[in-house]
C-alpha positions, 0 to 999 in steps of 0.5 A: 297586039293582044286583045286581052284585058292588060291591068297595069300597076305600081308595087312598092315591094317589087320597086316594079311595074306589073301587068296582069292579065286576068283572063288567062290564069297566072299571066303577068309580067313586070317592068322597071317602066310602064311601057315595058311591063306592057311589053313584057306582058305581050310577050308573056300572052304570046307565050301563054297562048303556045303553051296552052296550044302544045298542052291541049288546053283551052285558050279563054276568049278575049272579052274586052273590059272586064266588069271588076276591073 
């Protein structure tokens, strides 16, 4: 489980779930469901995280609830 911040919504031109997570730059995921935007976004995170790290670059802290969200 991820401690990032996980905004999940409806888009009616993708007829999808998608999850965005803010704090980590260009890091979404879809899902036909909820649950497996949710899912899809775990993983994406995960993946996020090892690229940064085989990259050399910084990974943002997780802060919790963001003001704008």
């Amino acid at each position: 489980m991820t401690k990032y911040e996980i905004i999940i919504f409806w888009s009616d031109e993708d007829k999808s779930f998608i999850a965005e997570v803010p704090e980590l730059p260009g890091c979404m995921a879809d899902g036909k469901t909820y649950k497996k935007a949710l899912s899809n976004a775990e993983i994406i995170i995960n993946e996020w995280i090892e690229t940064a790290k085989e990259l050399g670059r910084e990974i943002p802290r997780a802060k919790g609830r963001l003001m704008f969200a």
